[in-house]
N, C-alpha and C positions, 0 to 999 in steps of 0.2 A: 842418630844425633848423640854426641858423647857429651856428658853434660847435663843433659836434660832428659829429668826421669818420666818414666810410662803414664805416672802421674798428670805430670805438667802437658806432655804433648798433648795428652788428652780432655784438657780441661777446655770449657768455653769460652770464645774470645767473644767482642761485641765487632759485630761488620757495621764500617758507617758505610754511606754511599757516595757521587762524589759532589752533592750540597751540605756535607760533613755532618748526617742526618743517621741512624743507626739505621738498619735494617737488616738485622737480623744477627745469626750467631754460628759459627764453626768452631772445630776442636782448632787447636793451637798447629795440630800437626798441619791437617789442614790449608789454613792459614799459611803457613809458610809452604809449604808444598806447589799451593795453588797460586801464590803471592796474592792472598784473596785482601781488598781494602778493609782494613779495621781500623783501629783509634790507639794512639801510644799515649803517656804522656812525657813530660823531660823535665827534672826539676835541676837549677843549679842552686847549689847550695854555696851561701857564703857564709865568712864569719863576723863577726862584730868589724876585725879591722879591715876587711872589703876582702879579704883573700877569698879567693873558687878554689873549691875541692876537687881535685883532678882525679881520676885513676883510670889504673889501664884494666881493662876485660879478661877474663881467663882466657886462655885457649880453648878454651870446651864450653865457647857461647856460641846460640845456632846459628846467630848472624853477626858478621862485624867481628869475628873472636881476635884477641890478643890486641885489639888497639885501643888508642885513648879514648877520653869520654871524659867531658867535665857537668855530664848531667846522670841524673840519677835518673830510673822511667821503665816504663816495662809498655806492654799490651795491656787495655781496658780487659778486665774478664766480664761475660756474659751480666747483666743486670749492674754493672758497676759505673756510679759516676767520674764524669774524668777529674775531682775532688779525692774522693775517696779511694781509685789507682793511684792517683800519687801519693799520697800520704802511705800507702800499703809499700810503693813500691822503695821510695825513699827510708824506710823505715829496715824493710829484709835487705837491699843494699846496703847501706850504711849506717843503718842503726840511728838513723835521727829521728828523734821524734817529738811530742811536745811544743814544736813552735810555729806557728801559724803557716800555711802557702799564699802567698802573694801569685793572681794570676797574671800572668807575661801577652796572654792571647793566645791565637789557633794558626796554623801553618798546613799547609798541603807537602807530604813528602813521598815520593816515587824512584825507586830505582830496581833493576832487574832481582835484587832481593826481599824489598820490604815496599808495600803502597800501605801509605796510612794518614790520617787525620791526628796530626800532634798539639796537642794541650800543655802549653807551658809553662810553669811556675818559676818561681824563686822563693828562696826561705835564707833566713839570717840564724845560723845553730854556731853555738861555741861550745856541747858538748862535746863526748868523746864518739869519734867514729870508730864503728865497729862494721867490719865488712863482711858480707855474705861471703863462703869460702868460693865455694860453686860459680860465684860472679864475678867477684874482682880480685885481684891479683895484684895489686899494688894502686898507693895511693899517697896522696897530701894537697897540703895546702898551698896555694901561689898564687903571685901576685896577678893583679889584671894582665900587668904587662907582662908578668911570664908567661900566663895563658894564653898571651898573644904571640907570642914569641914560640909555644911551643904549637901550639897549631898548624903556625909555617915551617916549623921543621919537624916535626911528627906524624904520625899514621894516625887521624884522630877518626873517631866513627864519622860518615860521613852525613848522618842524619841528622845530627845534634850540630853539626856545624852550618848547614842546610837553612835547617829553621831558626838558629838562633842567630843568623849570621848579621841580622841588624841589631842586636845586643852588641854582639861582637866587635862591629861599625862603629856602634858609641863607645865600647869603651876603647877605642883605637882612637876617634875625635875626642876624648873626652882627655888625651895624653896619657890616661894608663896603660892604653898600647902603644906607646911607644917612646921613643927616648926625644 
């Protein structure tokens, strides 16, 4: 995997089961090798003036490379709450940090590359984003209704749009999806 160091592959992830319950622990490689069920989590970040932070994934991410993403989130690692991965993971992604996660709820998400038990937050950050280089590749700020707008016409990861698709619903009824 190009991208991800001997490090990472080999660190522990947390396996839940499928009453979104932990049970137990694999290496990363693992994990992805096996599509064994773990725990993600997906934070979106907005700003004070409602705008979501968009960005696109490098090409050298092991899953989902080079498409959008308007959530920040990684894999639970071994003994980690789904609190405390997000906070970690929004932090080496975009460098946010300091302001509180608001949790969103839990989702079930499955497909031929990833099974996992997703944890979802939101956070309201007006500092400055600073991106992991390794991870993202381009980024900003847009409005609901671009984010809507870019979804239907973009390659967005397919997990993040999955479980947050009733977020997505509302801000579509709420008129910032849409004209």
């Amino acid at each position: 995997m190009r991208g991800v160091s001997e490090d990472t592959r080999d660190e522990l992830v947390a396996l839940f089961d499928d009453t979104g319950a932990p049970c137990g622990t694999a290496s990363r490689r693992r994990v992805r090798a096996e599509n064994l069920r773990h725990a993600a989590t997906a934070v979106v970040v907005r700003n004070a003036a409602g705008e979501v932070y968009v960005h696109r994934r490098t090409d050298t991410k092991d899953v989902y490379p080079g498409r959008y993403d308007f959530c920040a989130g990684g894999v639970l690692r071994a003994g980690e709450s789904p609190l405390q991965s997000a906070r970690r993971e929004v932090a080496e992604e975009l460098g946010v940090q300091g302001v509180p996660l608001l949790r969103l709820g839990e989702r079930d998400y499955a497909d031929a590359h990833t099974r996992y038990r997703a944890f979802l937050f939101t956070c309201t950050y007006d500092g400055p984003v600073r991106w992991q280089p390794e991870e993202v590749a381009w980024g900003r700020w847009v409005s609901p209704r671009r984010l809507v707008e870019m979804v239907d016409e973009l390659v967005f990861v397919p997990d993040s749009v999955a479980v947050l698709d009733r977020w997505l619903d509302a801000l579509r009824a709420s008129g910032h999806g849409s004209d």
